[in-house]
N, C-alpha and C positions, 0 to 999 in steps of 0.2 A: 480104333475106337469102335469095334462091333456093332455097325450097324448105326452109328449115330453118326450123321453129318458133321461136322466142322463147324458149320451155323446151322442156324433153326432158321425153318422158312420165317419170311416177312411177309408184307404185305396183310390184305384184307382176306383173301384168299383161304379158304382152311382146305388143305391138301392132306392123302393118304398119309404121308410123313406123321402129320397130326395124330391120326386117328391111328396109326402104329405105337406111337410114343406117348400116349395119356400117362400111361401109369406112369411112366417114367417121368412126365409133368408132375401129376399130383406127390410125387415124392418129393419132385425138389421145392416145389412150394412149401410141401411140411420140412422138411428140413430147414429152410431158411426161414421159417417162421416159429420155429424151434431156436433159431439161432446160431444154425449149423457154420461152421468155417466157411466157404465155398472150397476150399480143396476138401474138405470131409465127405460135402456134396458131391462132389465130382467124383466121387468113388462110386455113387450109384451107376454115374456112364461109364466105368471104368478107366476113366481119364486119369494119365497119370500128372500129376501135380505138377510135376518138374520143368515138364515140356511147355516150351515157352506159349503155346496159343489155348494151352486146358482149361485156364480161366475165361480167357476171352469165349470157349466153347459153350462150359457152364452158362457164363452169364447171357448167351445169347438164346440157351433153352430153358431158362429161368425167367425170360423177359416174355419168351412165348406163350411159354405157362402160362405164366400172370396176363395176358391178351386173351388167351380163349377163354380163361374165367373169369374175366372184364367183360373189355368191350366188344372182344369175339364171339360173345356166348352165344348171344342171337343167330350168328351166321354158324358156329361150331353146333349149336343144336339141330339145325335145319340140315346141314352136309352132314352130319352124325346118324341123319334120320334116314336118308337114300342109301337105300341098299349099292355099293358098290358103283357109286357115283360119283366117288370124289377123285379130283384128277391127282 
């Protein structure tokens, strides 16, 4: 999975994870609001379809996504904003 966890952090937390992987956020949001498959999506993380936990992967950084441009924003703008602060 280069570079992509298995799951996406949880919590209230916005972690480096985060701020390494925006883009990679903001794609799968436009894609599923595109109305992308979720395995089509998963080809962004290079996830392969087949593998029984790809979905479960997808939709646990699709769910992140959708949190820092929710109700994460607040605390993703403020840790976004410290240089080199985020754990």
């Amino acid at each position: 999975m280069d570079g992509i966890d298995q799951r996406a952090p949880s919590g209230t937390d916005v972690v480096d994870y985060d701020r390494r992987h925006l883009a990679l956020y903001a794609a799968l949001i436009d894609a599923d609001d595109a109305g992308a498959p979720w395995a089509e999506a998963a080809l962004l993380m290079r996830l392969d379809a087949a593998d029984d936990d790809a979905e479960a992967c997808w939709r646990s950084h699709l769910e992140r996504a959708r949190w820092i441009v929710g109700e994460g924003l607040a605390i993703a703008v403020v840790a976004f904003g410290r240089e080199g602060s985020i754990s």
